[in-house]
N, C-alpha and C positions, 0 to 999 in steps of 0.2 A: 209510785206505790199507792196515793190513793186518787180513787176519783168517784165522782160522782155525776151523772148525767141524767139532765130530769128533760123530756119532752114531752109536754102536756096536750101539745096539740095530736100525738100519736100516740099518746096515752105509753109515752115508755121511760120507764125510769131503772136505773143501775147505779149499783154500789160498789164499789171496788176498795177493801180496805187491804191493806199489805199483800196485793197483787201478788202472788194467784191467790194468797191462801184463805180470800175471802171476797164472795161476791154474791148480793141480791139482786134478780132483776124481776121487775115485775112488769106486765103490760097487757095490752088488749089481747095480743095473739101468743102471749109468752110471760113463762115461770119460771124463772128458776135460784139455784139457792149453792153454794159451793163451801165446807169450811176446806182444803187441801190440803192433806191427803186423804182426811177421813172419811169426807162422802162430800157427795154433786147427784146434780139431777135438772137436768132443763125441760121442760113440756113447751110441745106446741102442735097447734091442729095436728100437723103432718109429721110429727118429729119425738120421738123421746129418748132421752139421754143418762144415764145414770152410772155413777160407778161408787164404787165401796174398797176402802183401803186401798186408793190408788197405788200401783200398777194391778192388786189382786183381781178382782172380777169390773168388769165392766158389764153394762147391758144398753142396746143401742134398739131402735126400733122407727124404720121410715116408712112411711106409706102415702100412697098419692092416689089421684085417680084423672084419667083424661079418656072423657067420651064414656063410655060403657066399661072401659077396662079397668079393674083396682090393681095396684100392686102394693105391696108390705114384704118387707123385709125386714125380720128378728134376728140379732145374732149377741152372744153372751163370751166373754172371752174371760179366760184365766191365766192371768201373769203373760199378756199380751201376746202369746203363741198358742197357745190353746184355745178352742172355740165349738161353737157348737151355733149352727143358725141354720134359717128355715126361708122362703121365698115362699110368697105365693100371688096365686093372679086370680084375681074373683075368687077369692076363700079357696081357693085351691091349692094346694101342694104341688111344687113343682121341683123343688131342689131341696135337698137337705146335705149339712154337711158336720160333721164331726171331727175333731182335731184333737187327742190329746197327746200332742210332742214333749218327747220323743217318741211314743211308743205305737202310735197308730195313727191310724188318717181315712176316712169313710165319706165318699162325694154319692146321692143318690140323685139322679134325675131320670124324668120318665122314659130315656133314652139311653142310660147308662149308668153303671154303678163302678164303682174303683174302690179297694180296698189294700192298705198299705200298712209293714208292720215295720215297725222300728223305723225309722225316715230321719235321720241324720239332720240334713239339711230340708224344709222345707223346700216344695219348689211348686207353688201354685200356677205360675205364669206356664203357657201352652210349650215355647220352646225350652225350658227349664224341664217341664215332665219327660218330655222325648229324647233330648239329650244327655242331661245331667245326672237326671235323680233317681236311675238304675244304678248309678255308682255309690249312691247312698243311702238304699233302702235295702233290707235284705228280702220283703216278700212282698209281693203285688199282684192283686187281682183287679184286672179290667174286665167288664162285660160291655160290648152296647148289642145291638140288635143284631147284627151280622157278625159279629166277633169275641171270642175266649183269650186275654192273654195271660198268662201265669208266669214270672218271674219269681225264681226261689234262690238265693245265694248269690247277688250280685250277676246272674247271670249261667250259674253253674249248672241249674235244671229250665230248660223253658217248655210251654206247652203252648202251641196256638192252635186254634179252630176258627178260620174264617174264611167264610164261603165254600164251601165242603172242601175245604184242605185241612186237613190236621197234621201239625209237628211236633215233636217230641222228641227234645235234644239235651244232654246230659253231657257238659263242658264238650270237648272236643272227642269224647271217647265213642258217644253214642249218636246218632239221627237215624226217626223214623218217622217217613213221611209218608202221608197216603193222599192222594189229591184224585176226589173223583170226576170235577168235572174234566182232567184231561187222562183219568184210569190210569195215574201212573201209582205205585208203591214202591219204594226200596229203600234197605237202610245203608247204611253210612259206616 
């Protein structure tokens, strides 16, 4: 429950009074300060930490640099499924992402954009997206550079455009396909 750790030669010192719900640390490379649940915050060069009315928001913020390259990564969550955060490389934007579940989900990167409504179950992992989480999203937009996907209804209307194919199939009643690199059309 409590502790205290002083190391003078690395200039670091921490307070621990009734673990978690209280802790100071101060030091050369590091700040920080916790009462739990109410608020926390750690600083450091590369690092910042923060949250307010534990589980409600958080805010997180890492950044490094090796050689010429920077990177930072911001991200803000709410009630720990909800999120909103930003990537960048040399002050650049290169991803962004939005989350507010259950009701939407928005990924942009300069290669591709996804937009999802209603999403049941998240499913961030790669084979989670492709497998799983048509079964519990009702509407989904994919773009990348070569490719359109539209799922509407668990699958009831799809639309694809990739590489001059285009489908458009409405449950099992409808398909209409035109694909020009091999000039074929018919529907279904």
């Amino acid at each position: 429950f409590f502790q205290f750790i002083e190391a003078p030669k690395i200039n670091y010192y921490q307070t621990d009074a009734l673990w978690p719900f209280y802790r100071k640390i101060k030091g050369k490379n590091i700040k920080g300060f916790r009462i739990w649940p109410i608020y926390g915050k750690t600083v450091k060069p590369d690092y910042y930490h923060s949250f307010f009315l534990w589980p409600f928001y958080f805010y997180t913020k890492d950044f490094f640099k090796k050689g010429n390259t920077s990177y930072s990564e911001e991200e803000r969550r709410i009630l720990l499924i909800s999120k909103f955060a930003k990537v960048y490389t040399n002050s650049t934007l290169i991803s962004k992402t939005f989350t507010l579940w259950p009701l939407l989900s928005f990924v942009k990167t300069p290669d591709k954009k996804n937009f999802s409504f209603f999403e049941i179950i998240p499913a961030p992992e790669r084979g989670m997206q492709e497998n799983y989480a048509p079964i519990f999203r009702i509407f989904n937009y994919y773009k990348n550079q070569s490719c359109t996907l539209v799922n509407f209804l668990w699958g009831l209307y799809i639309y694809e455009n990739c590489n001059q194919r285009k489908v458009n199939e409405l449950g099992f009643l409808f398909r209409k396909i035109n694909d020009l690199q091999t000039d074929t059309h018919y529907m279904e």
